[in-house]
N, C-alpha and C positions, 0 to 999 in steps of 0.2 A: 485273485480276489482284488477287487479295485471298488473305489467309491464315486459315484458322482452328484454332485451339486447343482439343483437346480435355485435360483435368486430371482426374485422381478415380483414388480407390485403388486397389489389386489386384483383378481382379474386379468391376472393377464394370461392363463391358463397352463398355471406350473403344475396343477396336481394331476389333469385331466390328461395332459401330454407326460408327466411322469409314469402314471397307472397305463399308459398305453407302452413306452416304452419297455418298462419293464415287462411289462407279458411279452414282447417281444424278444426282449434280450435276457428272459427266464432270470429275472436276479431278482432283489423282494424291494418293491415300493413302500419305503417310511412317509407316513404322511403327518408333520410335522404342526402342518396347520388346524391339522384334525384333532392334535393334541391339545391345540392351545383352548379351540373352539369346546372340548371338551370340560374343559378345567372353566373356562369362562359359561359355562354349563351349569355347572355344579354352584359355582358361586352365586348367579340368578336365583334356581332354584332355594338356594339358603337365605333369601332376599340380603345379599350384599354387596354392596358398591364395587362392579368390577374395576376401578380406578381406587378401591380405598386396597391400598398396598398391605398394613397390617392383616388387615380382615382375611383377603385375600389368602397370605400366606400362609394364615390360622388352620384353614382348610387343608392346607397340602397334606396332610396325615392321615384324613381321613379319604383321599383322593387313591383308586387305584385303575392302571390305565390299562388297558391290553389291543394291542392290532392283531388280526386275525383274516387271513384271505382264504376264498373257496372260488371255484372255478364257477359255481354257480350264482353267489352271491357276492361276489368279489370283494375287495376290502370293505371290513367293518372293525368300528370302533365300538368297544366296553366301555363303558364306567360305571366302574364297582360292581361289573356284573350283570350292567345291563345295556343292550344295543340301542346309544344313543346316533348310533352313524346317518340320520333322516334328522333329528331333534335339531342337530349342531347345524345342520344346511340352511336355517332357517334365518332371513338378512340379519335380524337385530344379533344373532350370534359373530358373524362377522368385525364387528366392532367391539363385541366381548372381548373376542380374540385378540384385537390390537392392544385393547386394557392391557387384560392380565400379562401381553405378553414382555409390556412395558417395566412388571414387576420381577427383578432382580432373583428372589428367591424363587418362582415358577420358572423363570429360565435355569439356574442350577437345577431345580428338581427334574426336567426335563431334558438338560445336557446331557448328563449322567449315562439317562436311558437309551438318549440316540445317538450316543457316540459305543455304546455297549451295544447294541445291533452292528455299528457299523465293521465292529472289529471280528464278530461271528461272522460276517459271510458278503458277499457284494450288496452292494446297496446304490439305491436311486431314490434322494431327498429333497423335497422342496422347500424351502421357507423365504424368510426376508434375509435371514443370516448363516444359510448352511456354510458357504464358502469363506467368510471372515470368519466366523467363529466356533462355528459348531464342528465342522471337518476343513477345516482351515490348508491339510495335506491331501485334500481330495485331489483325484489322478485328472477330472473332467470336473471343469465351472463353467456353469451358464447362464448369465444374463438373460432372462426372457420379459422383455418389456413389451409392450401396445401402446398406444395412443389411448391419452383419459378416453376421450370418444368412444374408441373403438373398444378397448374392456368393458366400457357400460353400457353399449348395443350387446356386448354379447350377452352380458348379462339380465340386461332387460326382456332380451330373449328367449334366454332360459328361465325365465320367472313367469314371464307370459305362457312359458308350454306348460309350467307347472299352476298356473289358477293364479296367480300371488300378481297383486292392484300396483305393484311399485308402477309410479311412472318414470320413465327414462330422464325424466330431469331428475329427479328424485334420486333416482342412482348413480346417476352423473356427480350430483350433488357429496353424495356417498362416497364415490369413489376417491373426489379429487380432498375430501377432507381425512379419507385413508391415509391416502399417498404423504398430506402434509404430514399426518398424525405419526406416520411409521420411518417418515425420514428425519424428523428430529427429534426422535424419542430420545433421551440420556444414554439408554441400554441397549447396546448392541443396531445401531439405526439402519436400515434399508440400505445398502449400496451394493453397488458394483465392486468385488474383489479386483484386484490389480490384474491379477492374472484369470480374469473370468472371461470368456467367450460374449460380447454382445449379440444377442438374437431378436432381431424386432420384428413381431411378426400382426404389426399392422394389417400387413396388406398380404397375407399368408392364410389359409386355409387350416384345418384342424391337419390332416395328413400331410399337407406341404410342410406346414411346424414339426411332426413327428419327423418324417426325412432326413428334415435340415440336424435335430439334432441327433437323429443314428448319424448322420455324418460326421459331426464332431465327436461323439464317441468314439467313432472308427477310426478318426484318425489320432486320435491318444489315445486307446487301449488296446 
């Protein structure tokens, strides 16, 4: 049983290259991001300030979360019961997600949970803080950064295939006030673990990314 860490900014395609890995190396993809977007979900809908911290964590109680994979439908997210895994993809959830996940009490509520996955079975996690905090004794950490640029061409890309008017300054825009937003947050901020693997995969391919990191797998586990 082993755990791995995947870390790196908005966009830089931790979850997409995580869900691909793990179908590969048959272990379960925790999607960490998906939880926050979830909970910054929920808050929305209650019309509450996902930046107002109280409010926020008033909610946690009545929040319940479930991951759920099928070979047909692949991973999906619940909340409270219902499949919000399309609702959360949506850009302004994005930035939800950096909110709430700035709020101290949504990270303990969600520690808890993904460090209790990791100890039932192998696991492969993304977030901004798997490897500092959340599995701090993961056996594989991996830095996967891009170029602002190059995260919000891809991203621009993939909003263009789905209908959505962003324009690429726009999310350029987006991206690089993420990156400020989630590197100097108080709680838990963005970084590179000491011992984490950098992976830059600017100038890399979706499958040349996948490779590079079975390779670093391979060779610590």
């Amino acid at each position: 049983m082993f755990a791995i860490a995947i870390d790196g900014p908005a966009g830089a395609g931790k979850s997409t290259i995580a869900r691909k890995v793990a179908a590969e190396l048959s272990i379960i993809y925790v999607d960490t991001g998906a939880m926050y977007r979830a909970i910054g979900a929920y808050a929305i809908r209650q019309g509450v300030d996902t930046k107002n911290a109280p409010a926020v964590a008033a909610l946690l109680p009545e929040i319940s979360l479930e991951l759920t994979y099928s070979e047909e439908l692949g991973q999906r997210i619940f909340l409270n019961g219902e499949d919000v895994s399309s609702e959360i993809r949506l850009p302004e959830m994005g930035m939800a997600a950096s909110n709430v996940s700035a709020i101290p009490e949504v990270r303990a509520f969600l520690l808890e949970q993904q460090r209790g996955m990791a100890k039932r079975q192998s696991v492969i996690m993304d977030g901004r803080d798997i490897g500092t905090v959340v599995l701090p004794d993961a056996e594989v950490k991996i830095f996967l950064t891009a170029s602002a640029e190059e995260r919000a061409r891809r991203r621009w890309k993939e909003f263009s295939e789905k209908g959505l008017p962003d324009t690429y300054e726009e999310i350029l825009a987006d991206v690089i006030r993420r990156d400020e937003q989630d590197m100097n947050r108080p709680i838990a901020p963005l970084k590179q673990a000491d011992d984490a693997i950098l992976l830059d995969s600017t100038a890399l391919n979706f499958a040349e990314t996948v490779e590079k990191v079975k390779e670093i797998i391979k060779e610590r586990v």
